[in-house]
GUROKOL-270363 format. One record per residue (C-alpha): residue in one letter; x negated, y, z; residue number from 1. Coordinates in pm, 1 decimal. Layout:
REM GUROKOL-270363
<node resn="A" X="X" Y="Y" Z="Z" resi="NUM"/>
...
//
This chain:
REM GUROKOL-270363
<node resn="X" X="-6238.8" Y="4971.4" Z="-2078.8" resi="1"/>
<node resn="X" X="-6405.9" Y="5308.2" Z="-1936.8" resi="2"/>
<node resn="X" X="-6498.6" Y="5273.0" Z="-1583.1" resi="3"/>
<node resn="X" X="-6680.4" Y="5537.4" Z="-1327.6" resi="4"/>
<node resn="X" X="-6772.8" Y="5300.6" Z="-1080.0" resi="5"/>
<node resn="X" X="-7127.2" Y="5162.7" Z="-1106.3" resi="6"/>
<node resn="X" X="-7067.2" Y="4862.0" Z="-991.6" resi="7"/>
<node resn="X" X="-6859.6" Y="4807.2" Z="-1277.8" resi="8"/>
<node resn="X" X="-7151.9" Y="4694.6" Z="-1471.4" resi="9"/>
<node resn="X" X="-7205.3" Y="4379.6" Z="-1316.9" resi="10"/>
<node resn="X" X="-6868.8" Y="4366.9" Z="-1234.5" resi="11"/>
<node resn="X" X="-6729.7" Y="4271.5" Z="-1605.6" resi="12"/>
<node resn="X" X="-7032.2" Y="4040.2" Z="-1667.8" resi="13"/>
<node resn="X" X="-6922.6" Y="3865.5" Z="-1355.0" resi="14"/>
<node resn="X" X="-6561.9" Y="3861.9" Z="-1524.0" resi="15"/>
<node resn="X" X="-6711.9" Y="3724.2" Z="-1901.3" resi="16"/>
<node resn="X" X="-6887.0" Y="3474.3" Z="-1749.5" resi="17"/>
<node resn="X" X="-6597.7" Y="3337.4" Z="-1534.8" resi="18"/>
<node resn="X" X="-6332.1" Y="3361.9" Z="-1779.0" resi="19"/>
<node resn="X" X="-6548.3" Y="3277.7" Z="-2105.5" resi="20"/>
<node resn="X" X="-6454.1" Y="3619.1" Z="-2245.7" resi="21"/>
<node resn="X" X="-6756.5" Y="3793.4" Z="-2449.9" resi="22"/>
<node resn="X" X="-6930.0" Y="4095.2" Z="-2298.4" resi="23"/>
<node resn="X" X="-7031.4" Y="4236.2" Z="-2661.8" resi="24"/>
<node resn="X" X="-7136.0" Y="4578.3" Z="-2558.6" resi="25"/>
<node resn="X" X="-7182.4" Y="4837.6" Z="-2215.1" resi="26"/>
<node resn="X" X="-7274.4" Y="5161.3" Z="-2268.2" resi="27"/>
<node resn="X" X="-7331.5" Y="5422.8" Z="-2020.3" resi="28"/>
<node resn="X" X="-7258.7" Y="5822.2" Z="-2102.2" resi="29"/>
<node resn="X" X="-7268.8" Y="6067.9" Z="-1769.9" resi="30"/>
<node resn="X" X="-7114.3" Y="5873.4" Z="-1537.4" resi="31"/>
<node resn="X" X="-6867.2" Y="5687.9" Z="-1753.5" resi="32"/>
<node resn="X" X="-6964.2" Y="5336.7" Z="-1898.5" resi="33"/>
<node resn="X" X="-6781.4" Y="5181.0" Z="-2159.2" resi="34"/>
<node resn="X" X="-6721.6" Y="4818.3" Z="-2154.3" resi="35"/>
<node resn="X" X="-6663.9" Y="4588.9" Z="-2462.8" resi="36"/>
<node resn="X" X="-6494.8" Y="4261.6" Z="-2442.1" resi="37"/>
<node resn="X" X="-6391.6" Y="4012.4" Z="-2658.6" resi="38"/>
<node resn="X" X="-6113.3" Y="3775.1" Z="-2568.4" resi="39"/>
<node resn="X" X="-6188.5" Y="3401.9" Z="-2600.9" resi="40"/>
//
């Protein structure tokens, strides 16, 4: 997922932890982040 909203980051840890997902990677470029997840 690419997101522009900096909340975002702790926004999809939130989401891993709660749904047992894995957060594997965030990486911020500019003012986009990327966010890796693996499903569960």
């Amino acid at each position: 997922m690419l997101s522009t909203d900096p909340g975002a980051v702790r926004d999809f840890e939130a989401f891993a932890r709660q749904t047992g997902n894995e957060l594997v990677e965030q990486t911020t470029e500019g003012n986009t982040t990327a966010h890796i997840l693996r499903r569960r």
